[in-house]
C-alpha positions as CSV (number, residue, x, y, z in Angstrom):
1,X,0.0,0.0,0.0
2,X,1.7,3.6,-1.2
3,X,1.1,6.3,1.2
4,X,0.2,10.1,-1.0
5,X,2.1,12.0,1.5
6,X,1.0,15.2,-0.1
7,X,-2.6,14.4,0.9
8,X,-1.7,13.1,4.6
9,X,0.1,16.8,4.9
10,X,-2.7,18.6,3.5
11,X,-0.8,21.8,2.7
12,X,-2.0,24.2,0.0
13,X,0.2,24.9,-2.6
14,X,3.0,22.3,-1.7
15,X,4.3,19.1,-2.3
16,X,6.7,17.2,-1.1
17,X,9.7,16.6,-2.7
18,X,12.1,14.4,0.0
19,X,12.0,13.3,3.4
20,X,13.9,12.1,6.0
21,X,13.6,10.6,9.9
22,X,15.2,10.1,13.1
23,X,14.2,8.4,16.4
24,X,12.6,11.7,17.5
25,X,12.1,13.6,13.8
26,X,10.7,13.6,10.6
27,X,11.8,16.0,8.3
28,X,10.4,17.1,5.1
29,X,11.6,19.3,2.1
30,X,8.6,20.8,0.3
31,X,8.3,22.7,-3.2
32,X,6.1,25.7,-3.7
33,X,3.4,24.4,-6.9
34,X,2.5,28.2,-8.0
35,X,5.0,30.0,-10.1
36,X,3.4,33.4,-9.5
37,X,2.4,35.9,-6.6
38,X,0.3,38.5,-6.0
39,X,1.8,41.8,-5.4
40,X,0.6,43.1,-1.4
41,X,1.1,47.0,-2.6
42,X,-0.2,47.4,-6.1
43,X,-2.1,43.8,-6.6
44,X,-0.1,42.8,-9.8
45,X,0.8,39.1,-10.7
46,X,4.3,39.3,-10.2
47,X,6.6,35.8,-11.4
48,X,10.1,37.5,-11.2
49,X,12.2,35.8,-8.5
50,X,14.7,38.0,-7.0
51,X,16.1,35.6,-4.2
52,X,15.4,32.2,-2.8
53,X,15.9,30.9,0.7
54,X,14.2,28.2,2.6
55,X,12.9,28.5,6.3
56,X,12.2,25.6,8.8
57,X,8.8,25.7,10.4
58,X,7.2,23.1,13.3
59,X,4.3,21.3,12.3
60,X,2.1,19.1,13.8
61,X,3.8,15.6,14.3
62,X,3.5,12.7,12.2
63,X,3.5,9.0,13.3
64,X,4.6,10.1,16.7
65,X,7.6,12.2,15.3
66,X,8.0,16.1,15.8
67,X,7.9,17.5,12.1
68,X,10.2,19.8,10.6
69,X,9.2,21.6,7.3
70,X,11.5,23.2,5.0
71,X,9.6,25.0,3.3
72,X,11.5,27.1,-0.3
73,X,10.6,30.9,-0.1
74,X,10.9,33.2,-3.0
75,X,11.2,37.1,-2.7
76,X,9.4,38.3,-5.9
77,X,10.4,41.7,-8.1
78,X,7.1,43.2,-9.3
79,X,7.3,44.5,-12.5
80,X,4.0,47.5,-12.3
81,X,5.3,49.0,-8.8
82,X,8.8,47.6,-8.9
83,X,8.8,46.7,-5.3
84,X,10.2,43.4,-3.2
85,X,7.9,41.1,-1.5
86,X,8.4,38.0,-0.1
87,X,6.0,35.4,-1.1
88,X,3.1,34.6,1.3
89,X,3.2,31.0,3.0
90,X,-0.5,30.2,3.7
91,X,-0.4,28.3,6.4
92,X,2.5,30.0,8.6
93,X,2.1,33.5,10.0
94,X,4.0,36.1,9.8
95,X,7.9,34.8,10.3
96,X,6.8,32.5,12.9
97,X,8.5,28.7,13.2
98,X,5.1,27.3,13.8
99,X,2.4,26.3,11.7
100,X,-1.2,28.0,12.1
101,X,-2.2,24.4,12.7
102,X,0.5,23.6,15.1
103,X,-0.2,27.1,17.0
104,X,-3.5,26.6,17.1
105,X,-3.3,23.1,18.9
106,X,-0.9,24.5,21.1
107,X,-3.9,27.0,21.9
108,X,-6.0,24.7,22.3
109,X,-3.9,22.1,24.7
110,X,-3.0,25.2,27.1
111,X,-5.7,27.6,27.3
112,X,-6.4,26.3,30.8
113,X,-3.1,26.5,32.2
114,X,-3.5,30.5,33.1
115,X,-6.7,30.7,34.7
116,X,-6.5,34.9,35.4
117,X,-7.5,37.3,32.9
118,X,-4.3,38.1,30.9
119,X,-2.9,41.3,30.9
120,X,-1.2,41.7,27.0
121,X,1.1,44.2,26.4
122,X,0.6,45.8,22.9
123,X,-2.3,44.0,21.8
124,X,-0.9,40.4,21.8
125,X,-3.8,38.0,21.4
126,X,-4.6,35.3,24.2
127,X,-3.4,32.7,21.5
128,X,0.4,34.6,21.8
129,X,0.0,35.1,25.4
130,X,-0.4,31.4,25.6
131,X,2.7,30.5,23.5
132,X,5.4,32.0,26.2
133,X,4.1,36.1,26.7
134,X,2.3,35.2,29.2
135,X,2.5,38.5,31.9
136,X,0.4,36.9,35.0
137,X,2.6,34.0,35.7
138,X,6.4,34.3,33.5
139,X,7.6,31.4,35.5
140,X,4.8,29.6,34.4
141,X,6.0,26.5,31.9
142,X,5.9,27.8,28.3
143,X,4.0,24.8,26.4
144,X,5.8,25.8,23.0
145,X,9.4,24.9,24.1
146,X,8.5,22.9,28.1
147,X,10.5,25.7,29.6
148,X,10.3,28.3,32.2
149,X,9.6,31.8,30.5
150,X,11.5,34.9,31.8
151,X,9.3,37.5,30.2
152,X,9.2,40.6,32.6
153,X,5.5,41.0,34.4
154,X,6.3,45.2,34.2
155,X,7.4,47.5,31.5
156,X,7.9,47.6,28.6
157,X,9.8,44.5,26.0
C-alpha cells in the first residue's frame, strides 16, 4: 500500500519533494506548486524571482515524530510597482517557526493552564500570550518549548 504524503500533509500549494527521519524527527523538504504571486502593494501578478531561501517551520507531528518543514521561499520583483515582497506562506504567519495548525493546537492544549485574565502588552492575542508572553505567571511553563519563561510581568519588552 503507497502512502500520498501530499494528501496526509494537506498543505495548500505544496508538495513534497524528499523526506527524511530520526528516532525523535521527521523531516520534510517541500516545493512551492505556483510560479506566481500577488503583489501586497499594487495587486499585480508578479513571477520574477529576485532571491530564494528556505525556512524551517514546526508542524504538527506525524507517526509520533515532531515535524520539521523546509519550506522554499521566493522574494518576488514586481514589474507595475517595482517593489520586493516576499512570497506569502498560507499556512505559517507572519515569520513564525510554527504552523497555524500547530499554533492553534498548542492553543487549544494550554488555554487552561492561566486561569487569570491576561494582561497583554501591545495588543498580543490570548493565543500569543499562551505561547510563552504570558505576563500573569512568567515562570509559568511555556507549552511551545517545556520551559520556564522569563518574560518581565512590568514595562515595557
Amino acid at each position: 500500500m503507497q502512502i500520498d504524503i501530499d494528501r496526509l500533509l494537506n498543505l495548500p500549494n505544496v508538495r513534497v519533494s524528499d523526506f527524511s527521519f530520526t528516532d525523535k524527527d521527521v523531516f520534510l523538504s517541500l516545493t512551492r506548486q505556483t510560479k506566481s504571486e500577488k503583489c501586497p502593494t499594487c495587486g499585480g501578478q508578479c513571477s520574477t524571482v529576485r532571491s530564494y531561501t528556505t525556512r524551517q517551520v514546526r508542524d504538527l507531528d506525524l507517526l509520533g515524530r515532531q515535524t520539521i518543514l523546509t519550506i522554499p521561499s521566493r522574494q518576488f520583483e514586481c514589474g507595475l510597482c517595482k517593489r520586493y515582497f516576499i512570497e506569502d506562506i498560507g499556512f505559517v504567519q507572519g515569520n513564525h517557526g510554527l504552523t497555524k495548525r500547530y499554533e492553534e493546537y498548542i492553543y487549544k492544549m494550554s488555554k487552561d493552564i492561566c486561569i487569570q485574565p491576561h494582561r497583554r502588552p501591545g495588543g498580543l492575542s490570548q493565543r500569543r500570550c499562551v505561547l510563552g508572553y504570558c505576563q500573569c505567571h512568567p515562570q509559568a511553563l511555556c507549552p511551545a518549548r517545556s520551559e520556564p519563561t522569563a518574560k518581565p510581568t512590568t514595562g515595557k519588552w
